[in-house]
TORVEX-364151 format. One record per residue (C-alpha): x, y, z. Coordinates in nm, 4 decimals, always signed. Example, Ala and Ser with C-alpha at 12.3 -4.5 7.8 and 13.67 -1.06 7.14 Angstrom:
(torvex (+1.2300 -0.4500 +0.7800))
(torvex (+1.3670 -0.1060 +0.7140))
***
This chain:
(torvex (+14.6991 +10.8773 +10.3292))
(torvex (+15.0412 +11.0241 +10.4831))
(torvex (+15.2909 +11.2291 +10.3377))
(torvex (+15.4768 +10.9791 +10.1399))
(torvex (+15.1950 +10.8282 +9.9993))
(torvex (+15.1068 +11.2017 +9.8367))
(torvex (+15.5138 +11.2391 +9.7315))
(torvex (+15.4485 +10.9047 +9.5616))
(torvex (+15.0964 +11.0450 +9.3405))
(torvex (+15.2958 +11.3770 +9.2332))
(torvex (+15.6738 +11.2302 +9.2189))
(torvex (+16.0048 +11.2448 +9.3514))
(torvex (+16.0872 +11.5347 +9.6104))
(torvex (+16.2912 +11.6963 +9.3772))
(torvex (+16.0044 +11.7884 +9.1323))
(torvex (+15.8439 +12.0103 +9.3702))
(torvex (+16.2030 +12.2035 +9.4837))
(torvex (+16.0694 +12.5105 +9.3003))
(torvex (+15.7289 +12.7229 +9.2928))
(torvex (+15.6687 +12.6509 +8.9393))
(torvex (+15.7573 +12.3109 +8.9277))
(torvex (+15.5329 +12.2670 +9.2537))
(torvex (+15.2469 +12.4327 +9.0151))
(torvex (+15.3252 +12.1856 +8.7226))
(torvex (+15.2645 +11.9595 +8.9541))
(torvex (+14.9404 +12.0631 +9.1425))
(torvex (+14.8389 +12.1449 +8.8092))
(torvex (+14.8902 +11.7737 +8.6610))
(torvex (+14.8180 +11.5933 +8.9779))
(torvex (+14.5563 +11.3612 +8.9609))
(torvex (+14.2142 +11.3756 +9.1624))
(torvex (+14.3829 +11.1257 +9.4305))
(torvex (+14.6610 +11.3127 +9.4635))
(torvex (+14.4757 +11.6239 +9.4815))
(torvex (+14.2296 +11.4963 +9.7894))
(torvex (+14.5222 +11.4006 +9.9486))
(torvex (+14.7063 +11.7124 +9.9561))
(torvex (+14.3815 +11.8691 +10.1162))
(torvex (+14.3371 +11.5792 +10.3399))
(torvex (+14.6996 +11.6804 +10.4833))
(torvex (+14.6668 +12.0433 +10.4885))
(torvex (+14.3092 +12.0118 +10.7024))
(torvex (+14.4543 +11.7826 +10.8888))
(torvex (+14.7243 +12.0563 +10.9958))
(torvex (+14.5344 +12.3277 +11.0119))
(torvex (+14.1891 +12.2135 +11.1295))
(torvex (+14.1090 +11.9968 +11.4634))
(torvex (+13.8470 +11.6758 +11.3319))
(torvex (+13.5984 +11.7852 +11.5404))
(torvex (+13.5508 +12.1254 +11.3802))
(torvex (+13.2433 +11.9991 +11.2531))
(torvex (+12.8520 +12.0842 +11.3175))
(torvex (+12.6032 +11.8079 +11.2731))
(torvex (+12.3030 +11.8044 +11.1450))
(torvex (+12.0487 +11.4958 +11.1254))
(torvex (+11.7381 +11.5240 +10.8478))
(torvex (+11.4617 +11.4838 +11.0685))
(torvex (+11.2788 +11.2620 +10.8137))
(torvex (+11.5198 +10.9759 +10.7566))
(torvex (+11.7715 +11.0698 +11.0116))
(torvex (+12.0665 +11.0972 +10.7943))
(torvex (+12.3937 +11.2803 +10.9631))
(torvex (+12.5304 +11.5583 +10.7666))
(torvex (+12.8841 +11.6523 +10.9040))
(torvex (+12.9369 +12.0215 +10.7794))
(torvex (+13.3102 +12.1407 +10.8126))
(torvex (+13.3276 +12.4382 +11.0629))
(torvex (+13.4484 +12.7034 +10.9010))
(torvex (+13.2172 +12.5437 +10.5931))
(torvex (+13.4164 +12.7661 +10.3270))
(torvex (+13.8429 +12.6456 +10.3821))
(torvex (+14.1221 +12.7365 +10.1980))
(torvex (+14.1536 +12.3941 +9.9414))
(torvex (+13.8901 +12.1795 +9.8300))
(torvex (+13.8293 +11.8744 +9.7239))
(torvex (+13.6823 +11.8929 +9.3318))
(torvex (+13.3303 +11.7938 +9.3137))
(torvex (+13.2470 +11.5478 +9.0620))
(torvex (+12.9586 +11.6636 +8.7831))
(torvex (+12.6623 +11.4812 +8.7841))
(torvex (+12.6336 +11.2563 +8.5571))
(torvex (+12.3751 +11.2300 +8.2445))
(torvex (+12.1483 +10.9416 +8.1171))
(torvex (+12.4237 +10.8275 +8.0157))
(torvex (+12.6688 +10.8804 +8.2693))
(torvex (+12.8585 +11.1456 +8.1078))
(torvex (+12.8940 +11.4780 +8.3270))
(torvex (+12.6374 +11.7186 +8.2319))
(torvex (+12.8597 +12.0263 +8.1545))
(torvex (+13.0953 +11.7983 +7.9096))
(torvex (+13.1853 +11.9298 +7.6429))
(torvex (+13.1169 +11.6744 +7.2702))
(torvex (+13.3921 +11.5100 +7.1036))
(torvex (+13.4069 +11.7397 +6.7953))
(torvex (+13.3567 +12.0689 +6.9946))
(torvex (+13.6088 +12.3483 +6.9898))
(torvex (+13.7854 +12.3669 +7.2726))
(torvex (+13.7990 +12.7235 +7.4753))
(torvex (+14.1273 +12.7274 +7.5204))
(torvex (+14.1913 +12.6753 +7.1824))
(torvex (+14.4303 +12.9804 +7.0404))
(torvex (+14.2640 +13.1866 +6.7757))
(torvex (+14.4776 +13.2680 +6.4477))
(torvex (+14.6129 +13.5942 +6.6010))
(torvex (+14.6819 +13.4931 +6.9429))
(torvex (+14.9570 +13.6602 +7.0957))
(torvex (+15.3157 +13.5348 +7.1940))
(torvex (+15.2866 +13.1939 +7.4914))
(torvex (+15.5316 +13.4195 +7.6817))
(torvex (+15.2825 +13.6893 +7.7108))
(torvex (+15.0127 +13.4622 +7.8632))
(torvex (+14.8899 +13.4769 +8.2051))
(torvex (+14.9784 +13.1114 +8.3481))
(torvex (+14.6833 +12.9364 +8.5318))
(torvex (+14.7481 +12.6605 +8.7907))
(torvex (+14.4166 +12.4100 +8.7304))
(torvex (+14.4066 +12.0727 +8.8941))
(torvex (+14.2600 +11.7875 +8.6875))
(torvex (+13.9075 +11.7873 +8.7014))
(torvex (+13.7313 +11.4770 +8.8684))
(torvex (+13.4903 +11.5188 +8.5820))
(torvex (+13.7390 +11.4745 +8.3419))
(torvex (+13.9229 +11.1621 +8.5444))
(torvex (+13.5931 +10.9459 +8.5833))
(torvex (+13.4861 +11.0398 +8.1434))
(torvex (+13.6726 +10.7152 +8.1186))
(torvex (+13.4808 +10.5290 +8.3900))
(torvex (+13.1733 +10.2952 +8.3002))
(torvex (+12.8562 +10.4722 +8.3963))
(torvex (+12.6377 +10.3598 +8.6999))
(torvex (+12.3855 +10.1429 +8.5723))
(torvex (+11.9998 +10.2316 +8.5363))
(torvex (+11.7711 +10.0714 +8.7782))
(torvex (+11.7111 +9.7787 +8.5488))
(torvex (+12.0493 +9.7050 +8.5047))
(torvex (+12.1133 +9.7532 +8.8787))
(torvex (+11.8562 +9.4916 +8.9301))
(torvex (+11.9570 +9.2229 +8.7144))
(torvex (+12.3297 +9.2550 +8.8594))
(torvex (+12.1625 +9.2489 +9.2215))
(torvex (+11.9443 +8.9493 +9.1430))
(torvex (+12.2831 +8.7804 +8.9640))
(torvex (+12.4979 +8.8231 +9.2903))
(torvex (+12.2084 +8.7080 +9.5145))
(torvex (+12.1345 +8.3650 +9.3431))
(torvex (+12.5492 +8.2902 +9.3831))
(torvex (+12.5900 +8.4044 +9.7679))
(torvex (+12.2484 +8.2267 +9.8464))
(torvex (+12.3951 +7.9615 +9.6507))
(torvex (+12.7102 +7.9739 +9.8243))
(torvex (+12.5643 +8.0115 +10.1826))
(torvex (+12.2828 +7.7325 +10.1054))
(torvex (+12.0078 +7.9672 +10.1953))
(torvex (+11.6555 +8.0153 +10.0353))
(torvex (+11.3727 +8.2092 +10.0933))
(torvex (+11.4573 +8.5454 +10.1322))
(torvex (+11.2783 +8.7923 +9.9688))
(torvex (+11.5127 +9.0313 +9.7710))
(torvex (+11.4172 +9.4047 +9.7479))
(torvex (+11.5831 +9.7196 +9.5492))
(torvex (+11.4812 +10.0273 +9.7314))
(torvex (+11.5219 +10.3054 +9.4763))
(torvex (+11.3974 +10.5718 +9.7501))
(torvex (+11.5677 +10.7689 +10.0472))
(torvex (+11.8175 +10.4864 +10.1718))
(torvex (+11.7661 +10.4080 +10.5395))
(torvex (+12.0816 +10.5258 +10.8027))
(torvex (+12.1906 +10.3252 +11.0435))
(torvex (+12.2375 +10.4486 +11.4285))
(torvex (+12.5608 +10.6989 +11.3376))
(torvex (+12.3218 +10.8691 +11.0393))
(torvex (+12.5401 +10.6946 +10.7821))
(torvex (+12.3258 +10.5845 +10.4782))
(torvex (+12.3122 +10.2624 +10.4462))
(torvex (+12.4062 +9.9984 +10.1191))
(torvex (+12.1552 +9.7415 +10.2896))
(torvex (+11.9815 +9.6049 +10.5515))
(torvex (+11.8412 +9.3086 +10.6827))
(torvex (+11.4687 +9.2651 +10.8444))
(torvex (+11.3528 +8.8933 +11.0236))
(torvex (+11.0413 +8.7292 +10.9163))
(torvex (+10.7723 +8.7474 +11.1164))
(torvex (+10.4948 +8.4095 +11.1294))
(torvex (+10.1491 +8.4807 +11.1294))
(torvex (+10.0128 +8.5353 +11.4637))
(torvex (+9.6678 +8.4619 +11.5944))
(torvex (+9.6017 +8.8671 +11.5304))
(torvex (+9.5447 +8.8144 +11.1433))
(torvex (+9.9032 +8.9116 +11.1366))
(torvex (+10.0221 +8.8276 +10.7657))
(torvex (+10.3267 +8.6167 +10.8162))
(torvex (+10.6418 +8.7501 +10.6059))
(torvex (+10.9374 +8.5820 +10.5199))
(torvex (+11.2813 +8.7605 +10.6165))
(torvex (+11.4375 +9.0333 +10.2998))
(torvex (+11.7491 +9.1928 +10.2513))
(torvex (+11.6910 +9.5312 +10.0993))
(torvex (+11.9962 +9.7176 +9.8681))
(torvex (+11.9590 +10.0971 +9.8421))
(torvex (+11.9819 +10.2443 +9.4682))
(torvex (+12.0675 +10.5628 +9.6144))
(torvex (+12.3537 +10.4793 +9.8010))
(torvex (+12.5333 +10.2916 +9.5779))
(torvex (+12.5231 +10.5804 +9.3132))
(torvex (+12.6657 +10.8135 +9.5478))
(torvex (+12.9058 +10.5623 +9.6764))
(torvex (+12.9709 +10.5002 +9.2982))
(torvex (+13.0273 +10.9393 +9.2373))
(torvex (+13.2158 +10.9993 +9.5292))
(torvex (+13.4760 +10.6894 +9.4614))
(torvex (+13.6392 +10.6558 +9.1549))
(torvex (+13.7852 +10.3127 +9.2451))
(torvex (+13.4454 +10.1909 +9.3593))
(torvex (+13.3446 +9.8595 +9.2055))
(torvex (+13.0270 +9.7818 +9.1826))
(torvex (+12.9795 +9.4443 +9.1325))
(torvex (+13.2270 +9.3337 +9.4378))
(torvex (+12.9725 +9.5552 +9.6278))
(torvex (+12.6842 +9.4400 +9.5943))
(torvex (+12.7985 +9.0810 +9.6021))
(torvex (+13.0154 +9.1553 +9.9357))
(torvex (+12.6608 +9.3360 +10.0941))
(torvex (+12.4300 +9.0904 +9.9969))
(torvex (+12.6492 +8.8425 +10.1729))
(torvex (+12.7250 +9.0564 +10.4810))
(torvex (+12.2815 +9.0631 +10.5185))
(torvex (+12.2991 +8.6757 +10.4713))
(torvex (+12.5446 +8.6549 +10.7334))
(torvex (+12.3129 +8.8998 +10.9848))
(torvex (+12.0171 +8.6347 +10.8812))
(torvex (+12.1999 +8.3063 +10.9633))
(torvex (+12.2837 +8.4866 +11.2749))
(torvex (+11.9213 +8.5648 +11.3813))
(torvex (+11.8720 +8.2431 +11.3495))
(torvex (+12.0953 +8.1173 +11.5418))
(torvex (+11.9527 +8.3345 +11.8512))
(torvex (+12.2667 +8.5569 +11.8387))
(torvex (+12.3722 +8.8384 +11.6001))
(torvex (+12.7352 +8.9352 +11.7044))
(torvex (+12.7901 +9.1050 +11.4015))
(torvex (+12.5141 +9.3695 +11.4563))
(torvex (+12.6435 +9.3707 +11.8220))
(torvex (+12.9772 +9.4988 +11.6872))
(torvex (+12.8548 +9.7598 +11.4469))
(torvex (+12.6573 +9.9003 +11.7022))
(torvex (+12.9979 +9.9206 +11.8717))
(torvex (+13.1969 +10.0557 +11.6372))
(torvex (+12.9180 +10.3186 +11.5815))
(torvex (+12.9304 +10.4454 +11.9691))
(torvex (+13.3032 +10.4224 +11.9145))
(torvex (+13.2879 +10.7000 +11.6108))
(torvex (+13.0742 +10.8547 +11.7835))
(torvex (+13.2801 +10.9137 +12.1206))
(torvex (+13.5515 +10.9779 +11.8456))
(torvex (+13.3698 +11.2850 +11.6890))
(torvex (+13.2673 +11.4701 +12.0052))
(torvex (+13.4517 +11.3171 +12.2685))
(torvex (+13.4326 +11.1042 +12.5811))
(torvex (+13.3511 +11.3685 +12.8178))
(torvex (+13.0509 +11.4971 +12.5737))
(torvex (+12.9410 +11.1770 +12.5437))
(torvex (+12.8796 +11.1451 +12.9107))
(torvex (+12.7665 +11.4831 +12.9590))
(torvex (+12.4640 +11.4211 +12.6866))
(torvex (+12.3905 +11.0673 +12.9029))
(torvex (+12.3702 +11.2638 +13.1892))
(torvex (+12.1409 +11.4997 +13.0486))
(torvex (+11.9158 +11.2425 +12.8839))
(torvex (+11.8808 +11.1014 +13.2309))
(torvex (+11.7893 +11.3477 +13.4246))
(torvex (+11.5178 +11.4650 +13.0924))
(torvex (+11.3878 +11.1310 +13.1289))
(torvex (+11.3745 +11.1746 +13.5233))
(torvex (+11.2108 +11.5084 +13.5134))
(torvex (+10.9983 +11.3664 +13.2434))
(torvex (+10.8106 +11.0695 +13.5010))
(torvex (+10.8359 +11.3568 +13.7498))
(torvex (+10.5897 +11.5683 +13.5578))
(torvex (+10.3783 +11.2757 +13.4303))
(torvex (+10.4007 +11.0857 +13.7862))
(torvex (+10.3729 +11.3839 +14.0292))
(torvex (+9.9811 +11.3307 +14.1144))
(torvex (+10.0450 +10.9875 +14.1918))
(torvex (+10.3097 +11.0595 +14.4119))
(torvex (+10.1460 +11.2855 +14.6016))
(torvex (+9.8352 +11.0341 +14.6661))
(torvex (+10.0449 +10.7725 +14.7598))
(torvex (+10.2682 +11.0006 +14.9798))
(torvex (+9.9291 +11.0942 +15.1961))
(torvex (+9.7497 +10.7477 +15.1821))
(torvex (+10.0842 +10.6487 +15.3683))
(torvex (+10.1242 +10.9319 +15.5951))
(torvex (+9.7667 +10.8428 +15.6694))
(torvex (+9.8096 +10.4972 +15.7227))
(torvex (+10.1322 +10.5714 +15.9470))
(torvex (+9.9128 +10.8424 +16.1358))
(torvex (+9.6412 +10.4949 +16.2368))
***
């Protein structure tokens, strides 16, 4: 988001020609507005690849932790939210509010102003909560009989994984996936047909971290981008999963760079090379004398 696009979520220029309007505004800015002011002022003051990553070694996820981790501005976090999707920490309907001025309050010109951006919390208490598991499942199970529908495929077993989403190769979690049957093989292997699996998980957090995030489109648009990876596989080529696993490298070279990129190839190679080396040396050195033998005859 650039710098007009910001102007355009607080107002005109000439709102912000003064340090109190300027903290009207910040103050009354929306969440969007808000995350793109600190989107510009990182941006400015911090080079994208002031990051450290970290991978979970059990599922492989990539956690990209800012470097410094603690920065000037923010972006709000949003509260989790209840059973019922309201935040945790919100306050009921009929409470008192704290700021609310006692009977002997003193004068408003002898308060201490307080610049406080709109809470994330508060923006999404008028969003729809993410559905239970149930509910997840039935609007899963809705989408999937119009795309297969649509597509004029059958027999693909549907799953909702409710546990630690999968990541793809860049450690992104992923909405879904797609795995190819297997037939049953001479080895008592069971034959299983081909699934596309949607991740709970991910969708919630998808769902937290993006206000504008609409469920329903999503897990009609993944369920159809898995259908399109299966009609693929069938077809003996998948160039969709060949340009993913493009894009990925390309992030990738993004993040760290081109020369790091061949720098860590390098090294793998010559691991892998010293690798055979220590496996392979006995062998060597047999074959090396049964040939300076032979040579010797």
């Amino acid at each position: 988001m650039g710098h007009g696009s910001s102007a355009r979520l607080l107002g005109r220029a000439s709102v912000v020609e003064s340090s109190i309007a300027l903290a009207d505004a910040l103050a009354g800015a929306s969440s969007e507005a808000w995350g793109a002011i600190v989107d510009l002022f990182h941006a400015a003051h911090y080079s994208p690849r002031l990051v450290g990553v970290h991978r979970c070694p059990a599922c492989g996820a990539r956690n990209d932790l800012d470097v410094p981790l603690e920065r000037e501005l923010a972006r709000e976090d949003l509260g989790e939210e209840g059973a019922l999707g309201e935040p945790e920490d919100a306050e009921p309907e009929d409470a008192e509010p704290e700021d609310a001025e006692p009977e002997d309050a003193e004068p408003e010109a002898k308060k201490e102003s307080r610049i406080v951006p709109v809470s994330k919390a508060k923006a999404a208490a008028g969003r729809r909560p993410f559905p239970d598991l149930a509910s997840f499942e039935a609007r899963v199970r809705k989408a999937a009989a119009a795309v297969y529908r649509a597509r004029g495929v059958r027999n693909i077993d549907l799953f909702i994984d409710a546990g630690v989403p999968a990541c793809d190769d860049g450690g992104e979690p992923l909405l879904g996936c797609y795995t190819p049957g297997t037939a049953a093989g001479a080895d008592l292997e069971i034959e299983k047909r081909p699934e596309i699996r949607l991740f709970y998980r991910t969708f919630r957090a998808e769902h937290r971290a993006d206000p504008a995030f609409d469920i329903e489109a999503e897990i009609h648009e993944t369920i159809d981008h898995e259908v399109t990876h299966h009609l693929h596989h069938l077809s003996g080529h998948d160039p969709l999963d060949a340009e993913e696993r493009a894009e990925i490298a390309m992030e990738h070279a993004r993040r760290v760079g081109r020369r790091e990129v061949v720098r860590r190839a390098a090294r793998g190679a010559i691991g892998e090379m010293s690798g055979f080396l220590r496996v392979s040396w006995p062998l060597l050195i047999a074959l090396a004398v049964a040939s300076a033998l032979a040579w010797c005859r």
